[in-house]
N, C-alpha and C positions, 0 to 999 in steps of 0.2 A: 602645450608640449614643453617641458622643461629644457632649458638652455645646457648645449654641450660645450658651450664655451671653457668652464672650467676642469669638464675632464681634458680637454682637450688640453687647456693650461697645463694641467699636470703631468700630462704626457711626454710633452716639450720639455717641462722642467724636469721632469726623470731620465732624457733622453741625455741633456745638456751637461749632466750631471755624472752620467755612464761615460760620455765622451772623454768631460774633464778631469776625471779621475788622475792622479799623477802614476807614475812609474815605480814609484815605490811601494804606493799601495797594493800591485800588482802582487802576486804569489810567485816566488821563483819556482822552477821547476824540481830543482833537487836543494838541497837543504843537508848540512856536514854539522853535526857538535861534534867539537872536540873538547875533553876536559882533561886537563893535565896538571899534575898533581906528585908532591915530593913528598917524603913521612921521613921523620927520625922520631931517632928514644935516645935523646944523650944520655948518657952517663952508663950502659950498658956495652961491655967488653966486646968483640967480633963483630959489632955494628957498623963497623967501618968500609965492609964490603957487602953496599947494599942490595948491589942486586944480585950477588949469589947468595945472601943470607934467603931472599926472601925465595928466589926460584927454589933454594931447597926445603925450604918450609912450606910454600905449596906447591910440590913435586914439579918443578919446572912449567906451570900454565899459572895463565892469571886469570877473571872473568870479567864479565861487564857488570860496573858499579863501584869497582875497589877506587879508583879513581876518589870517587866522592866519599867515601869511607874506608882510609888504607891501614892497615893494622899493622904487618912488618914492616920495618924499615925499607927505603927505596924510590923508583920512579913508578910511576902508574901513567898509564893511557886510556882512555876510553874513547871509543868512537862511534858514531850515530848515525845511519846515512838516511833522508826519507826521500825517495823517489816518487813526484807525486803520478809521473805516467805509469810506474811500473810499481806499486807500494810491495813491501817486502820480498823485493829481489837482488840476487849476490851481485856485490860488485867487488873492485880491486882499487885500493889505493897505494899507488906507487910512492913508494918515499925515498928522503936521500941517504944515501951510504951513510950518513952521521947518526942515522938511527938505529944501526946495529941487529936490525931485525931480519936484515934480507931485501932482494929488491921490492916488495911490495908488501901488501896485507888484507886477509880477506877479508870483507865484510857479510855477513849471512844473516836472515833472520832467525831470531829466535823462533824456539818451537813452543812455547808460551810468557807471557809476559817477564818483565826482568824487575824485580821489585828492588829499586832505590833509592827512597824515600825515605830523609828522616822522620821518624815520631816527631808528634811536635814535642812533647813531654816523654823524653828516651828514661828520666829518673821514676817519674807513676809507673811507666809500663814496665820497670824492670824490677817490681818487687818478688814477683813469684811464692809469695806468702800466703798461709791459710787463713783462714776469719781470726780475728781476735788479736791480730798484733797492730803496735800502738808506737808509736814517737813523736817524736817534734825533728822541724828542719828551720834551719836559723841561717839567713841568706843576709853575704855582705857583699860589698862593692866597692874600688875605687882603690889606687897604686897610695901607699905611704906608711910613718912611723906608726899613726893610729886612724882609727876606723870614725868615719866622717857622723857628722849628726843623725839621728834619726836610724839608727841601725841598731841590731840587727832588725829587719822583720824577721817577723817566726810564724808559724804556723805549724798545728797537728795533722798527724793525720791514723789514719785507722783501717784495716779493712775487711769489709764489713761485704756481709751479702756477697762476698766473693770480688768487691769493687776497692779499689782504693779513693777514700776518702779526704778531704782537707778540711780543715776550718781556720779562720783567722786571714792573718795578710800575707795570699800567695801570689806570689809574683806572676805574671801570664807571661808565657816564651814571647819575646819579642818575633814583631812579623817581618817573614825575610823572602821578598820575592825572589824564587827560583826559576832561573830562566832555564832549567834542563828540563830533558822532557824524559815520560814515562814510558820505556823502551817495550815498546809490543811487535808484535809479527809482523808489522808494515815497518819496522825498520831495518836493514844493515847493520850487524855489527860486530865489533870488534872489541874487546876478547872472545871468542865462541869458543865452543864446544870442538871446533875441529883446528883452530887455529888462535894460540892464545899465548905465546911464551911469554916469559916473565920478561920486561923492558929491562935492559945491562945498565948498571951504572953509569955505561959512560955513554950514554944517548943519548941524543941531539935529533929535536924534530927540528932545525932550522935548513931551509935551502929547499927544491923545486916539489909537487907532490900535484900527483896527478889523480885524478878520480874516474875510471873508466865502468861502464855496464852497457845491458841495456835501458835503447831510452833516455842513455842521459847524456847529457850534452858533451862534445867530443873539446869544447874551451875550459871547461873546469879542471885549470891550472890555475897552481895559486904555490907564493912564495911565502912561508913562516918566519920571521923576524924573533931573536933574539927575545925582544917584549911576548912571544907568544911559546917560548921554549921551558921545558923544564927550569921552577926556579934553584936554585942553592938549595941544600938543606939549611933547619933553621938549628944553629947550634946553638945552646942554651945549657947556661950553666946555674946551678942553685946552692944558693950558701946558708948556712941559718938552720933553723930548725922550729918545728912547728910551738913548740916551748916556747920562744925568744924571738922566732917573728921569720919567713923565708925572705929574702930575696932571690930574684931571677934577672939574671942578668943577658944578651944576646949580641952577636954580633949581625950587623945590618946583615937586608938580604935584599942580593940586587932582584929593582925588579917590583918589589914592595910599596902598597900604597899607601898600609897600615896595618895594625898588629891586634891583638887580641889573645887575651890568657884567661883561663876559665877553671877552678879548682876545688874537689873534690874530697871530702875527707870527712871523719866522725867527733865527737866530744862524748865521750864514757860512751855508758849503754845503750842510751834511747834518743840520744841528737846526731843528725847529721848537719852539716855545716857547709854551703856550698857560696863560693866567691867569684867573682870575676873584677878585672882588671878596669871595666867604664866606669866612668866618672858619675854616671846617673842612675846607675843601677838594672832594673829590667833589662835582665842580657846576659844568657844561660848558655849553655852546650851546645845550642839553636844554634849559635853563630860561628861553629868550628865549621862551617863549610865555603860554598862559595858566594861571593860578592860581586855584583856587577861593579865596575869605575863608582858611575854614580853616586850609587847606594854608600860604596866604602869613602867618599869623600865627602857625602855628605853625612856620616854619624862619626867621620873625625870634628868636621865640625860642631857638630852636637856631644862633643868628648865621650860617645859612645864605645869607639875605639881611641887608639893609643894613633899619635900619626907617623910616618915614616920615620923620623929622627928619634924616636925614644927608643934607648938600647938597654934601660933596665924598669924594673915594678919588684916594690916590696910589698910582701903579703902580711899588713900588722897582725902587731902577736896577740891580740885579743880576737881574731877571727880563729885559730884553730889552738891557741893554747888553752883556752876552760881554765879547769882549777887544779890541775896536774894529770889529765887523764887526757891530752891530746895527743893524736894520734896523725901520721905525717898525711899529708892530702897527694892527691892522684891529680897532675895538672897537664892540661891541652892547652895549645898555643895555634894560633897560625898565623901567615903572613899572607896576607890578601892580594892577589897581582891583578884581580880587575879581569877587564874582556876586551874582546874585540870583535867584529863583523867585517870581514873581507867577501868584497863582491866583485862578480865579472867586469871585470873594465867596460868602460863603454866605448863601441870603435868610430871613430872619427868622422865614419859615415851613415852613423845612427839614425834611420829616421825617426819619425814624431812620433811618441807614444810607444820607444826602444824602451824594457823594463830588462833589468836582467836575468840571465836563465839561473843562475846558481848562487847561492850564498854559504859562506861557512861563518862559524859562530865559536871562538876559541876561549877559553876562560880554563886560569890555572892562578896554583894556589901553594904554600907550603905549610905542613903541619908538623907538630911534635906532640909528644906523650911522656911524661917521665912518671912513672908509675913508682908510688911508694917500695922502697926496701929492693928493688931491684939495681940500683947504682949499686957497681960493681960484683953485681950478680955473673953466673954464667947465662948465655945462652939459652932460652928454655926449649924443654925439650918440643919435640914440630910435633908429634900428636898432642898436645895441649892448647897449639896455637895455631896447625894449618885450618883456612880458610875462615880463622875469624876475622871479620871485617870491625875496621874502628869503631862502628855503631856496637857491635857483639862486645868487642873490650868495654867502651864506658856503660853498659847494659852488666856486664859481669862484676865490673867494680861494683856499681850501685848494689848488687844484690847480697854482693859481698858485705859491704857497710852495711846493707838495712839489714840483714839477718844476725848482724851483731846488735844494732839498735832492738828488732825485736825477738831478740834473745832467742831466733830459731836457729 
């Protein structure tokens, strides 16, 4: 008869192992993202009052995702609630009077999923071209007078069989772990359909916020600090010209861990020309979003990004001047503020193997846009612009450029 000895071992050692588990490994019961999020467009006239610019450009609501992709000027919220006793049931998050929205806010789920996901490649998928058109893209990198060794890469491309094509040295989007999650009918949230107003400029999520439903725990209070509030807008001025070289210059923004510029723009008929501000290159449109601490502290030092102290970046003039046919570039910026994790206190008479019931998960961010030929433009009209989200704008530039590249 075979020896039970080592089921029996293994028993024990799976037992000892269920026991030991830590408190952290545990699953909280409910679970809050919050993503918060500031947009400007310097240089563009009535921009100064951002949040009735943008309440009247999409008719006073906002939705769930602008956050992550904001296109008018302003503050953005998004909010995420998962319940794991109760998955996709309404709750109410009390805020404080600094928020300007009222004593609370509802959380509901959606009635099918909430798509907030960048592309990873937002420039491929935005040709919208028939078979048979053709260019080249010529990708630079790195703040200064002139453009570093080994540049431009270039590569073609085509599209062909209804697909778009590359050949040659194409950069791959660098990879950016996203800690936000894909908002489905097990979540809460906030903007909806029935409760969504556009955040007032002069909002403030700092001070007490309570989380009430059912099901969920009656201690999910929690206080938002300053580090977890709307940051400054990123004000950004640009001198120069795509002829002679741009510069960009900003002032700080409290709050910021690091910086990042990304820009956009053509050379005659069949090149597009796209740059960004790292030092190393691979590192696209991909990284206009959000950034864990971590992540943004460890590609300063990898000079991926720019670090908190730098307050200008020149765009040399051999990236978008050509041979007299350049044409001004479209550029994004952001300032990165990192994250955070606030959990239940633990109370004093905790016993062994106390985990917490709730966690909230904060990450906020500031971006800009300064879109060619609009400094000192009016205001554009709101049926051209309500509800496009930032992904929709650098999606419409792109297309704009390639359908001059190929001559459609």
């Amino acid at each position: 008869m075979p020896s039970t000895k080592p089921c029996l071992v293994a028993a024990i050692a799976a037992g000892v192992a269920l026991v030991s588990l830590p408190a952290a490994a545990q699953q909280p019961q409910a679970e809050l993202h919050i993503d918060v999020a500031t947009h400007s467009a310097p240089g563009m006239p009535g921009m100064g009052a951002a949040g009735r610019l943008a309440g009247m450009m999409g008719g006073g609501k906002a939705s769930y995702g602008m956050a992550r992709h904001p296109a008018m000027p302003g503050k953005y919220l998004d909010l995420a609630l998962y319940n794991r006793n109760r998955p996709g049931t309404a709750a109410r998050q009390a805020i404080p009077e600094g928020a300007r929205m009222g004593p609370h806010l509802d959380l509901l789920p959606p009635p099918r999923p909430v798509e907030t996901a960048r592309d990873a490649n937002p420039i491929a998928n935005a040709t919208g071209q028939a078979d048979g058109g053709r260019g080249r893209i010529l990708y630079y990198w790195g703040c200064g007078e002139t453009v570093g060794a080994g540049q431009p890469r270039e590569f073609s491309f085509e599209v062909r069989d209804g697909e778009f094509r590359t050949t040659g040295d194409a950069p791959a989007p660098r990879a950016v772990a996203d800690a936000g999650i894909s908002a489905g009918p097990e979540y809460g949230l906030w903007p909806n359909d029935t409760h969504g107003p556009m955040v007032p400029a002069d909002a403030s999520l700092r001070g007490g916020h309570h989380v009430t439903g059912e099901a969920l725990p009656d201690s999910m209070r929690f206080e938002l600090q300053q580090a977890h509030d709307f940051m400054p807008a990123l004000d950004v001025e640009r001198s120069g010209s795509a002829a002679d070289g741009i510069t960009l210059q900003w002032q700080p923004v409290d709050g910021a861990r690091a910086y990042f510029l990304h820009a956009m723009g053509s050379r005659g008929d069949d090149t597009m020309v796209m740059w960004s501000s790292s030092e190393v290159g691979n590192a696209g449109p991909e990284l206009i979003t959000y950034l864990s601490s971590a992540q943004a502290d460890r590609w300063v030092g990898e000079k991926v990004l720019l670090d908190r102290d730098a307050r200008s970046c020149t765009i040399p003039r051999e990236v978008f001047a050509g041979d007299g046919t350049a044409v001004e570039p479209m550029v994004q910026m952001v300032a990165y503020g990192g994250d955070s994790t606030i959990q239940q206190p633990r109370p004093a008479d905790a016993p062994a193997g106390w985990a917490p019931e709730w966690q909230v998960r904060v990450r906020n961010k500031s971006t800009a846009m300064l879109v060619p030929g609009m400094e000192g433009m009016a205001v554009p009209d709101a049926r051209d612009v309500a509800g496009e989200t930032g992904k929709d704008q650098v999606k419409r530039a792109a297309r704009g450029l390639l359908r001059g590249i190929l001559g459609r």
